[in-house]
mmCIF file of the N, C-alpha and C atoms, coordinates in Angstrom:
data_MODEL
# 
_entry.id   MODEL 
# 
loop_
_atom_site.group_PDB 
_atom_site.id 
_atom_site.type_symbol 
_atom_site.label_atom_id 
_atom_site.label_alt_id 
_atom_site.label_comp_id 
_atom_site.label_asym_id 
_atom_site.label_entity_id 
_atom_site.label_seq_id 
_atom_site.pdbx_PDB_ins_code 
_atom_site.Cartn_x 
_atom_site.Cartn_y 
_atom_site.Cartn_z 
_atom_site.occupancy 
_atom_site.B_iso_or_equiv 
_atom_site.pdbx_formal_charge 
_atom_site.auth_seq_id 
_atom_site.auth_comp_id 
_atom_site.auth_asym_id 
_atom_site.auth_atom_id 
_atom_site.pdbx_PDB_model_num 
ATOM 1   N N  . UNK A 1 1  ? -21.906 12.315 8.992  1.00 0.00 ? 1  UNK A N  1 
ATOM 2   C CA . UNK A 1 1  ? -20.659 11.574 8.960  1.00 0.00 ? 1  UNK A CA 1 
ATOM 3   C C  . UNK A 1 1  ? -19.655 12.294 9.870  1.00 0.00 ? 1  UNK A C  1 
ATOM 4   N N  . UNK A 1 2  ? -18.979 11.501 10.943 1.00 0.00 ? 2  UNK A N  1 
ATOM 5   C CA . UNK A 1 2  ? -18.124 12.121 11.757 1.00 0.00 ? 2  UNK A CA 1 
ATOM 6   C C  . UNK A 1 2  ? -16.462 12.519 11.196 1.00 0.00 ? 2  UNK A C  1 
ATOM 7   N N  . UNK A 1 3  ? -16.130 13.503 11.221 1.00 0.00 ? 3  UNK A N  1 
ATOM 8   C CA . UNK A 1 3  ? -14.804 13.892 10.866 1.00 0.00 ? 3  UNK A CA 1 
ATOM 9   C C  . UNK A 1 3  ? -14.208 14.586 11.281 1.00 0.00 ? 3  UNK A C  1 
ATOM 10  N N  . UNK A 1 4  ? -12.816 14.796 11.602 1.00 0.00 ? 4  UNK A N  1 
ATOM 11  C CA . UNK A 1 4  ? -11.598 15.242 12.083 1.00 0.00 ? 4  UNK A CA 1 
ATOM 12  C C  . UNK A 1 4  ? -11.230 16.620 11.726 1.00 0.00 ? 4  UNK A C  1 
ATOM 13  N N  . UNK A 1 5  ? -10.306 17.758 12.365 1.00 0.00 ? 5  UNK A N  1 
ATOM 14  C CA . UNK A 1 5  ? -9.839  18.391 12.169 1.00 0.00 ? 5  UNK A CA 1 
ATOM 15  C C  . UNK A 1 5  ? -8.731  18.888 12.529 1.00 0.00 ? 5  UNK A C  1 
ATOM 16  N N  . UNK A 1 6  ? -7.527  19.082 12.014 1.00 0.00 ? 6  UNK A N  1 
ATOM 17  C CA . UNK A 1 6  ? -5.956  18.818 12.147 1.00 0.00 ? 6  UNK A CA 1 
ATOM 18  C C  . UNK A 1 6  ? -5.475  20.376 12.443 1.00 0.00 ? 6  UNK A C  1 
ATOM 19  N N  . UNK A 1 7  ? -5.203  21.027 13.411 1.00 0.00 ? 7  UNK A N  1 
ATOM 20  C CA . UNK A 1 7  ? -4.819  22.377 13.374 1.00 0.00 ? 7  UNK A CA 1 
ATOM 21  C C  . UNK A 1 7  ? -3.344  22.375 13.306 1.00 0.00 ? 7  UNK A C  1 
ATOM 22  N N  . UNK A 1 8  ? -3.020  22.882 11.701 1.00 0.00 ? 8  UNK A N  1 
ATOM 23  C CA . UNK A 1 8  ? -1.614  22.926 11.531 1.00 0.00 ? 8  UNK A CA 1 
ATOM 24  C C  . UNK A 1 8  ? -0.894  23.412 12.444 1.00 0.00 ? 8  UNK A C  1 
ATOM 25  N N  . UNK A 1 9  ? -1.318  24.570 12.852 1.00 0.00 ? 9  UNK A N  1 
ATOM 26  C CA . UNK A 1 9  ? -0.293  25.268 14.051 1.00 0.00 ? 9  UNK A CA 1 
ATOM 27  C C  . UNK A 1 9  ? -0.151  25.032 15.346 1.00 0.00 ? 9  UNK A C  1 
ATOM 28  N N  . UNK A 1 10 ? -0.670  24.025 15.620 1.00 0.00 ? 10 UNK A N  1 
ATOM 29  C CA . UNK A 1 10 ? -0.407  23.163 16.991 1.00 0.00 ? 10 UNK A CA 1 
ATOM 30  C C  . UNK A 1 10 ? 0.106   21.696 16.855 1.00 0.00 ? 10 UNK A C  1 
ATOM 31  N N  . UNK A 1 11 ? -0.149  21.341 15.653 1.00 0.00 ? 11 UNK A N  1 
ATOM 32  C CA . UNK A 1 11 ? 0.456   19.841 15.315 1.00 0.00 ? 11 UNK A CA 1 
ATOM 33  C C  . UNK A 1 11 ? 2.242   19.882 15.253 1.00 0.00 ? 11 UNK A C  1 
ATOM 34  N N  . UNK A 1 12 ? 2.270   19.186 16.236 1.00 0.00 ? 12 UNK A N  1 
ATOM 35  C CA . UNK A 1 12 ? 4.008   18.845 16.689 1.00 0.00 ? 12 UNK A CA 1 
ATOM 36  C C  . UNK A 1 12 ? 4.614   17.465 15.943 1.00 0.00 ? 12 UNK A C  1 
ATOM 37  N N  . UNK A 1 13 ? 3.703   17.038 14.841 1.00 0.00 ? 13 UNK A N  1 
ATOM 38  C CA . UNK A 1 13 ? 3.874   15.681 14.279 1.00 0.00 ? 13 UNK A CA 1 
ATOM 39  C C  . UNK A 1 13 ? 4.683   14.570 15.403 1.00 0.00 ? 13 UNK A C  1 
ATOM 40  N N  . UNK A 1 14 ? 4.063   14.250 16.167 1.00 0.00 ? 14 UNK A N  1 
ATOM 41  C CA . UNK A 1 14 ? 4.333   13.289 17.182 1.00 0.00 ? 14 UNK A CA 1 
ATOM 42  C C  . UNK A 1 14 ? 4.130   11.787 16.907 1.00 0.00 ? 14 UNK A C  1 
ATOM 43  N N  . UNK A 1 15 ? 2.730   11.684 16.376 1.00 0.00 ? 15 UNK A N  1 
ATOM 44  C CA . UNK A 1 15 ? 2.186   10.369 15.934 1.00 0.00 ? 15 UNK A CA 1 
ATOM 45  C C  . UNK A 1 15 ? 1.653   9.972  16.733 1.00 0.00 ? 15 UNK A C  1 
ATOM 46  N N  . UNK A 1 16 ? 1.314   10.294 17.814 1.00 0.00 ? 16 UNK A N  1 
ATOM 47  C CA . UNK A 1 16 ? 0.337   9.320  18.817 1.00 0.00 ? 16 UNK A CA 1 
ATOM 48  C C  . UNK A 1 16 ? -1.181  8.967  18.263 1.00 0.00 ? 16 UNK A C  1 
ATOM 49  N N  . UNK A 1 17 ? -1.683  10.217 17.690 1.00 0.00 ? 17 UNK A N  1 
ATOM 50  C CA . UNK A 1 17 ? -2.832  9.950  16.931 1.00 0.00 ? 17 UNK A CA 1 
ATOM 51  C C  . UNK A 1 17 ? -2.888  8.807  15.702 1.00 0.00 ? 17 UNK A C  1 
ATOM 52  N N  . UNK A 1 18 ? -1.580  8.612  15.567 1.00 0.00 ? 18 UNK A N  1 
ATOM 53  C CA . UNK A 1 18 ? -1.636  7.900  14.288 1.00 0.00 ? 18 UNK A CA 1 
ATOM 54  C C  . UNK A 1 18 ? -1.744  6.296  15.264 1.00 0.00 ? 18 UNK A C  1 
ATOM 55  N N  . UNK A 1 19 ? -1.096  6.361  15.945 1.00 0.00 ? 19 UNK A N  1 
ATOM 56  C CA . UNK A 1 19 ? -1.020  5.023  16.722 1.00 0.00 ? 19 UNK A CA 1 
ATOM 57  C C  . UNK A 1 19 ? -2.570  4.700  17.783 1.00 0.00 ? 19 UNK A C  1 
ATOM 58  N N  . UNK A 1 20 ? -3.456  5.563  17.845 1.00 0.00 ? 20 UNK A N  1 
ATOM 59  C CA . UNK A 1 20 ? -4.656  5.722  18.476 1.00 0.00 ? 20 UNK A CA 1 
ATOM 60  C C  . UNK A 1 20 ? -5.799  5.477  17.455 1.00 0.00 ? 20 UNK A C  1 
ATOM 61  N N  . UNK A 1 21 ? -5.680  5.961  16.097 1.00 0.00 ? 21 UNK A N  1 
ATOM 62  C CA . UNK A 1 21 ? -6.652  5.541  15.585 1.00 0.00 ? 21 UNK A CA 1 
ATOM 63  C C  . UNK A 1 21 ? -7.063  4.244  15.365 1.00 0.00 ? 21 UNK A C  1 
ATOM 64  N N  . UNK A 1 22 ? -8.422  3.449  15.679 1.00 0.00 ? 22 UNK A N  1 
ATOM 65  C CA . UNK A 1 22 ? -8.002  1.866  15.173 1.00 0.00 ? 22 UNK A CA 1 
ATOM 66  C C  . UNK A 1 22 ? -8.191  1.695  14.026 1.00 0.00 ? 22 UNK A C  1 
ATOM 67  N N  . UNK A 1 23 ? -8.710  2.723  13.430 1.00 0.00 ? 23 UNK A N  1 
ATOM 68  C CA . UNK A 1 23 ? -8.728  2.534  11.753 1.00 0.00 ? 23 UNK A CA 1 
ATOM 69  C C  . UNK A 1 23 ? -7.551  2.865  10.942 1.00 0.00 ? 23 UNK A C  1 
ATOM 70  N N  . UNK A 1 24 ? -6.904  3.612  11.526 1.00 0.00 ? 24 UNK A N  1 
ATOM 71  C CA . UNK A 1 24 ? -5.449  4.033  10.567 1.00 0.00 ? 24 UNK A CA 1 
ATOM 72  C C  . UNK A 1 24 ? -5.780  4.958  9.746  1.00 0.00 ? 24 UNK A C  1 
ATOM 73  N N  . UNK A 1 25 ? -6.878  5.755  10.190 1.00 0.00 ? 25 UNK A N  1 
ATOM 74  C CA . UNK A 1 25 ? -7.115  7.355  9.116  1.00 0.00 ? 25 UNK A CA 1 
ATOM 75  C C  . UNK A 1 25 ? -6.291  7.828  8.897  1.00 0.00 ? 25 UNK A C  1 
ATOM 76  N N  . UNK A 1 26 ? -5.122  8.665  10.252 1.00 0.00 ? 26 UNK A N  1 
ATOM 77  C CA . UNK A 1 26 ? -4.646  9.576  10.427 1.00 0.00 ? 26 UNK A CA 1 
ATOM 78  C C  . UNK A 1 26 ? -3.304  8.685  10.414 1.00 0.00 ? 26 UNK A C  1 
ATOM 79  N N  . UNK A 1 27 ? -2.641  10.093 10.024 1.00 0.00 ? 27 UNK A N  1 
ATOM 80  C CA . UNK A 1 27 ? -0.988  9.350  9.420  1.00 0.00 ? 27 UNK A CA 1 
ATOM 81  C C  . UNK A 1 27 ? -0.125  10.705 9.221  1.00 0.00 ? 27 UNK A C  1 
ATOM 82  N N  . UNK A 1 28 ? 1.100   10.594 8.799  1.00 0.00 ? 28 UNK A N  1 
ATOM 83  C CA . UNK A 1 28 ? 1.682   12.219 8.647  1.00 0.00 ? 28 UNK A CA 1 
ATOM 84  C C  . UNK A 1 28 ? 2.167   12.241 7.667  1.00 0.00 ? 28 UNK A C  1 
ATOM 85  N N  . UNK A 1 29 ? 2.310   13.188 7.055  1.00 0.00 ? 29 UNK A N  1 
ATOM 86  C CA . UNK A 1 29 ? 2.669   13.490 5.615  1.00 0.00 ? 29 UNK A CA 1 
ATOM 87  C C  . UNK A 1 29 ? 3.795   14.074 6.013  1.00 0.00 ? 29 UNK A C  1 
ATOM 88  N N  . UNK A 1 30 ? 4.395   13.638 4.460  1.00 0.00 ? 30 UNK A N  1 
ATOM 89  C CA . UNK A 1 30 ? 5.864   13.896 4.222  1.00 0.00 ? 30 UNK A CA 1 
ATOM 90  C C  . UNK A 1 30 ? 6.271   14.945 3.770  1.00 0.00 ? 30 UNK A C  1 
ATOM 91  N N  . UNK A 1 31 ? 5.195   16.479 4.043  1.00 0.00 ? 31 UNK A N  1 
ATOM 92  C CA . UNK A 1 31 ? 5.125   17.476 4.372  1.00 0.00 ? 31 UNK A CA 1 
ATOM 93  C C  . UNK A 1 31 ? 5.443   18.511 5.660  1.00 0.00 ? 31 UNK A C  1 
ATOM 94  N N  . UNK A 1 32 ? 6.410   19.379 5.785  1.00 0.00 ? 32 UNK A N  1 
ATOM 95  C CA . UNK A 1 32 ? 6.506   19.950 7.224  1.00 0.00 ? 32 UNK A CA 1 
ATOM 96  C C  . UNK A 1 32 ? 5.884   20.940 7.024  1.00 0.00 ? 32 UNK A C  1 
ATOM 97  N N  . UNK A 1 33 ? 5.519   21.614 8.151  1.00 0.00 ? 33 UNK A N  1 
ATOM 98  C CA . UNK A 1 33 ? 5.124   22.588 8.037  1.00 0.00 ? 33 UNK A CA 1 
ATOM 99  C C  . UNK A 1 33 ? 5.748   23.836 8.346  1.00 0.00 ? 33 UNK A C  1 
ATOM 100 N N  . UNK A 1 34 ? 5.304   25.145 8.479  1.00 0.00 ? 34 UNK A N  1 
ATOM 101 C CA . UNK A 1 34 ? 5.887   26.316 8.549  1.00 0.00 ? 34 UNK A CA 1 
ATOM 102 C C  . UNK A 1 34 ? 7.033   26.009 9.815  1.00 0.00 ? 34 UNK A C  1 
ATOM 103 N N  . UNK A 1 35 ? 6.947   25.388 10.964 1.00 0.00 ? 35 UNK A N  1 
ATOM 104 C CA . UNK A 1 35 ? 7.882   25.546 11.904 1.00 0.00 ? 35 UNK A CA 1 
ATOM 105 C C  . UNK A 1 35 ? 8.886   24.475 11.711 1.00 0.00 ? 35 UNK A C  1 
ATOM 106 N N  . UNK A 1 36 ? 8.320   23.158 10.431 1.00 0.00 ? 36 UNK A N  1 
ATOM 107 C CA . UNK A 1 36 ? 9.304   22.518 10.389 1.00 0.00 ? 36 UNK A CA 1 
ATOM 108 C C  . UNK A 1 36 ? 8.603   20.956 10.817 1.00 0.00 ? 36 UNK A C  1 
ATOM 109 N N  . UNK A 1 37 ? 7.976   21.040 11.771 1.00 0.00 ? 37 UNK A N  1 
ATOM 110 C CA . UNK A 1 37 ? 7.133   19.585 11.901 1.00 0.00 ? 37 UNK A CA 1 
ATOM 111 C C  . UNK A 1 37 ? 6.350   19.033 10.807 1.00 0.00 ? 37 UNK A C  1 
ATOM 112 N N  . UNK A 1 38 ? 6.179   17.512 11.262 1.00 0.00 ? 38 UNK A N  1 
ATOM 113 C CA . UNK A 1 38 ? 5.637   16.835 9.923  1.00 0.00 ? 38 UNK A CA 1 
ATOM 114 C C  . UNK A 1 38 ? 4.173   16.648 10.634 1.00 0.00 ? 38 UNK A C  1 
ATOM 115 N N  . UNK A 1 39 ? 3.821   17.070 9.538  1.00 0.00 ? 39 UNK A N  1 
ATOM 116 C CA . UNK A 1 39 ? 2.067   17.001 10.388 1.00 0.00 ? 39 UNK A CA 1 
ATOM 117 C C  . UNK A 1 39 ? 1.275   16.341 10.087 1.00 0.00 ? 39 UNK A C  1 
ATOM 118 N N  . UNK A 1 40 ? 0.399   15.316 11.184 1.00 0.00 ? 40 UNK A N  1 
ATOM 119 C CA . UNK A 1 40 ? -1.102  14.593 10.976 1.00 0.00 ? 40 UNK A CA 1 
ATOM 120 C C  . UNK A 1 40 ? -1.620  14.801 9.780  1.00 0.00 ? 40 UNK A C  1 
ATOM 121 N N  . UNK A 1 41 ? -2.220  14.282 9.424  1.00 0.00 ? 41 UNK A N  1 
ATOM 122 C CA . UNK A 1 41 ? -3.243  14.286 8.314  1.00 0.00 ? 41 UNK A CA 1 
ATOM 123 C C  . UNK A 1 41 ? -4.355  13.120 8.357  1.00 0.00 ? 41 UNK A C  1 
ATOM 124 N N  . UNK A 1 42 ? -5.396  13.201 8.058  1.00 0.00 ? 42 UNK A N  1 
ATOM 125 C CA . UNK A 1 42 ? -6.492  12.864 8.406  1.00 0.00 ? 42 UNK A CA 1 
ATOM 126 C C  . UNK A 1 42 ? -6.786  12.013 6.543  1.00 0.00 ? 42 UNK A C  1 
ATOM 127 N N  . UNK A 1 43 ? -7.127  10.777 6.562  1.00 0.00 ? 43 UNK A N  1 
ATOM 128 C CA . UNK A 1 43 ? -7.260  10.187 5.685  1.00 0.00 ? 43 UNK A CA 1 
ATOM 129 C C  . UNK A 1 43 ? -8.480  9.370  5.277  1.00 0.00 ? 43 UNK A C  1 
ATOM 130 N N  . UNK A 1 44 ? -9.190  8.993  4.578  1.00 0.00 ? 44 UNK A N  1 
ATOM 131 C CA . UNK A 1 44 ? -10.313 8.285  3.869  1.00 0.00 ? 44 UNK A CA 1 
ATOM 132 C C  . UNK A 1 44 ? -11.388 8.316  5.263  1.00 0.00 ? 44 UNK A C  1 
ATOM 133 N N  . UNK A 1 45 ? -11.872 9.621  5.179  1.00 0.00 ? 45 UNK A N  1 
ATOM 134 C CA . UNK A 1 45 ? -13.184 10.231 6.136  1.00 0.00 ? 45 UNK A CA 1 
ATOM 135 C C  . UNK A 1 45 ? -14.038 9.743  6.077  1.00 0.00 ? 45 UNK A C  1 
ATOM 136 N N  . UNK A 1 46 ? -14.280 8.969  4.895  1.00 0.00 ? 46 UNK A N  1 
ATOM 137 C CA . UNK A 1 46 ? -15.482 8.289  5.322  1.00 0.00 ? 46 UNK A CA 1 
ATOM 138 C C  . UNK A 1 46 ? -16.031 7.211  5.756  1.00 0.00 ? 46 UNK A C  1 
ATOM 139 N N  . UNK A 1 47 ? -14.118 6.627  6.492  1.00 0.00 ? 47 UNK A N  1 
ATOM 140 C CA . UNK A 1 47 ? -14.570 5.531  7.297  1.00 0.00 ? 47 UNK A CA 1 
ATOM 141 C C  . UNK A 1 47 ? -14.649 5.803  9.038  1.00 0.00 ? 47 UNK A C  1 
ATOM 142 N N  . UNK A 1 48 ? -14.287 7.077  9.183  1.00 0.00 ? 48 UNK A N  1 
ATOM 143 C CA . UNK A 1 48 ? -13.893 7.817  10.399 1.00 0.00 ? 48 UNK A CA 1 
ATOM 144 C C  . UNK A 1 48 ? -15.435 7.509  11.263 1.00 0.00 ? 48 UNK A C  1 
ATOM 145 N N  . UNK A 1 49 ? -15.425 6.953  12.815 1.00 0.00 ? 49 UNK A N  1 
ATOM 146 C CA . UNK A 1 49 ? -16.460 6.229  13.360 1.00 0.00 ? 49 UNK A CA 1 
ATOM 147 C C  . UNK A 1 49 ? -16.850 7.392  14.143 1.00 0.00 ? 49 UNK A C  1 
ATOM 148 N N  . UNK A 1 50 ? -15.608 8.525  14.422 1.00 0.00 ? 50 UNK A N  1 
ATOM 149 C CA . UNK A 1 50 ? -15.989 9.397  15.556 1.00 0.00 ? 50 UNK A CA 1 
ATOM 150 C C  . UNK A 1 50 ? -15.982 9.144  17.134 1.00 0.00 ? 50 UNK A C  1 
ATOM 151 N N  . UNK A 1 51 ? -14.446 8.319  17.090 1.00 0.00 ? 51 UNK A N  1 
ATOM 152 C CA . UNK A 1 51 ? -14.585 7.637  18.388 1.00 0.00 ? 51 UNK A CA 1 
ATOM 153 C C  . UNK A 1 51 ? -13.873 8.898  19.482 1.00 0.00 ? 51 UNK A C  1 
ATOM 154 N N  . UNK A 1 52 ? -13.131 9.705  18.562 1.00 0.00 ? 52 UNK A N  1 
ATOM 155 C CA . UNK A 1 52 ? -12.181 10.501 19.342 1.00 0.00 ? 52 UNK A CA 1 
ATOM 156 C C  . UNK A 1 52 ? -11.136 10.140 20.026 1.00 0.00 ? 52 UNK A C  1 
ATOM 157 N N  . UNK A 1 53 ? -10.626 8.974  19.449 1.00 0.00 ? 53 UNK A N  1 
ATOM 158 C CA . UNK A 1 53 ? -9.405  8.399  20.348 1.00 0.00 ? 53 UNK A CA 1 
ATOM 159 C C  . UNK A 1 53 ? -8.155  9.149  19.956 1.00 0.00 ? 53 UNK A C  1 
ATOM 160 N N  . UNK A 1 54 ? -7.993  10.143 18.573 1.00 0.00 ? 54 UNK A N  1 
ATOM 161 C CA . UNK A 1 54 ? -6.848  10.550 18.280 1.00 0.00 ? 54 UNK A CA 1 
ATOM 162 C C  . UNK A 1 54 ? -7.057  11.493 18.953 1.00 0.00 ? 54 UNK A C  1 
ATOM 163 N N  . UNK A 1 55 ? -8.099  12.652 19.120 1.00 0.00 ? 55 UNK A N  1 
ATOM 164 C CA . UNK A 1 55 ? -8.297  13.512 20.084 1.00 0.00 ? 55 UNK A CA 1 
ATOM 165 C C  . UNK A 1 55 ? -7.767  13.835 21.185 1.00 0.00 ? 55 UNK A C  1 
ATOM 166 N N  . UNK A 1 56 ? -8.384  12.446 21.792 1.00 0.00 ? 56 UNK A N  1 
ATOM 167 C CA . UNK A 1 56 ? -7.643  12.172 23.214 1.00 0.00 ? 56 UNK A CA 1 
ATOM 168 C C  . UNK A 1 56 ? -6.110  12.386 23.744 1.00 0.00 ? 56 UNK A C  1 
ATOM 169 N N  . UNK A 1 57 ? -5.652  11.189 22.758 1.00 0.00 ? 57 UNK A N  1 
ATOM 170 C CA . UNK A 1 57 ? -3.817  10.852 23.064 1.00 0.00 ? 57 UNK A CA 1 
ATOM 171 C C  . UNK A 1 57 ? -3.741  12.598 21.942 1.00 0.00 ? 57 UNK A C  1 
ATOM 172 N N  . UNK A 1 58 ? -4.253  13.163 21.582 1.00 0.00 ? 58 UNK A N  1 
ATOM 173 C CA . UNK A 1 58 ? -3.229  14.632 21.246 1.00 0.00 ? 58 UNK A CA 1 
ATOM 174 C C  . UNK A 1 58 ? -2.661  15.582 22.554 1.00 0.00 ? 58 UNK A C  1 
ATOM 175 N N  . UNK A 1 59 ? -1.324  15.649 22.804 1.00 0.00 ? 59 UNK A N  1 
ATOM 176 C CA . UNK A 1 59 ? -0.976  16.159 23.483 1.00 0.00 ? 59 UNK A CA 1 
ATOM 177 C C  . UNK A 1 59 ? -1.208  17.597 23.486 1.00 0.00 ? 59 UNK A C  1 
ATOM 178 N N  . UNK A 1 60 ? -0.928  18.249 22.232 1.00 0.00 ? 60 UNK A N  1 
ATOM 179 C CA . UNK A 1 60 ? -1.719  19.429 21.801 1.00 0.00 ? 60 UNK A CA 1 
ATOM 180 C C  . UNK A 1 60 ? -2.719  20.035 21.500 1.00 0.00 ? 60 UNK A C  1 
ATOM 181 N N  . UNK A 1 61 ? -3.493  19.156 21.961 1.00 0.00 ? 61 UNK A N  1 
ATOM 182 C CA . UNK A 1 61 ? -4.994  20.013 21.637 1.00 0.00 ? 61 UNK A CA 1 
ATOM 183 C C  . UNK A 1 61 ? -5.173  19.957 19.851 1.00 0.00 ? 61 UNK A C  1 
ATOM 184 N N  . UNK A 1 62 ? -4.505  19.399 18.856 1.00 0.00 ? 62 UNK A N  1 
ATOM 185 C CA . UNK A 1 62 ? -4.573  19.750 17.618 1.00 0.00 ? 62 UNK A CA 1 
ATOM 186 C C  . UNK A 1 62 ? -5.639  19.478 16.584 1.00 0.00 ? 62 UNK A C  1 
ATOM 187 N N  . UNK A 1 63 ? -6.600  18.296 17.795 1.00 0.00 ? 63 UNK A N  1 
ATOM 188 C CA . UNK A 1 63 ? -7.442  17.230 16.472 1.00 0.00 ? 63 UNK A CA 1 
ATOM 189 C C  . UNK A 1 63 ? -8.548  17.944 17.282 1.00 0.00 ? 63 UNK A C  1 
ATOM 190 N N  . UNK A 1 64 ? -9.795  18.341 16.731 1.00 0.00 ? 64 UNK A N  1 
ATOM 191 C CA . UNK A 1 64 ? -11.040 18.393 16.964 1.00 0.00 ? 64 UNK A CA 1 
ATOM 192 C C  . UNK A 1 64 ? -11.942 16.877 16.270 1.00 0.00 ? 64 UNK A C  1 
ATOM 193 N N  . UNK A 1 65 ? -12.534 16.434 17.269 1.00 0.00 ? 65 UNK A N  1 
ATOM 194 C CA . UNK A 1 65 ? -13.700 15.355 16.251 1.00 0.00 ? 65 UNK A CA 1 
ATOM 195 C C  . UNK A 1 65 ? -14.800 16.376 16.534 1.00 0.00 ? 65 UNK A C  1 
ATOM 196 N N  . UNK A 1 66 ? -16.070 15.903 15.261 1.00 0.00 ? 66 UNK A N  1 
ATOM 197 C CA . UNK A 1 66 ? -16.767 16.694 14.653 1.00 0.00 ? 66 UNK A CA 1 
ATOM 198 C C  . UNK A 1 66 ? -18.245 15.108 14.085 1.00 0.00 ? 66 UNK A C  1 
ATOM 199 N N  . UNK A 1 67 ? -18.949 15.082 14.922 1.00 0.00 ? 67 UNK A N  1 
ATOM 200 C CA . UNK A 1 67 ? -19.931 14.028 14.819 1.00 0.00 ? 67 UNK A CA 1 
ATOM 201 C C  . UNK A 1 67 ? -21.339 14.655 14.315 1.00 0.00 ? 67 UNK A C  1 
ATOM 202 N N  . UNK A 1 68 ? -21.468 14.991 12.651 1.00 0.00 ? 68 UNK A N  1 
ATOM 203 C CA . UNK A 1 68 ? -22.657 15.624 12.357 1.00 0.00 ? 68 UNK A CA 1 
ATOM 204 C C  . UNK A 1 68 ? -23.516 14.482 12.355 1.00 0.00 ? 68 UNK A C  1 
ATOM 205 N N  . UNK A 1 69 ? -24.972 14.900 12.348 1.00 0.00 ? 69 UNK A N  1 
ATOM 206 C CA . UNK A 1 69 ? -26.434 14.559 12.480 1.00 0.00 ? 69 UNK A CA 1 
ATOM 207 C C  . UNK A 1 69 ? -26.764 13.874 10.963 1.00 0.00 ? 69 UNK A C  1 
ATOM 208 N N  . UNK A 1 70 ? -26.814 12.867 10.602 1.00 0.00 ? 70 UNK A N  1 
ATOM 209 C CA . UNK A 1 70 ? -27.678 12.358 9.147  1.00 0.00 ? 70 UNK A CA 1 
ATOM 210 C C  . UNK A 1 70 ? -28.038 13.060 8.969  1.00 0.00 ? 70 UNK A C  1 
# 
């Protein structure tokens, strides 16, 4: 099952990922983090296709996709 990974300390809570996913996994919580940004979060994984489109539009490098083997 393919899934995401959100590196708090580079996430600038921007939202582009949120607007890239076509599933609407990823979204930001109404959580900031240590510097103060509201950060991505990655939601109901197990519909996640592994397309890497939030990947992509991350300006920061923050999302890893992760496409394991059955």
């Amino acid at each position: 099952m393919p899934y995401i990974v959100i590196e708090e300390d580079r996430c600038k809570g921007c939202g582009l990922c949120t607007i890239a996913c076509p599933k609407k996994l990823v979204s930001l919580s109404s959580q900031p983090n240590a510097l103060g940004y509201t950060l991505a979060v990655f939601n109901n994984p197990e519909n996640c296709t592994g397309c890497s489109l939030c990947a992509e539009m991350c300006p920061d490098v923050a999302i890893t996709v992760f496409k394991e083997d059955n």
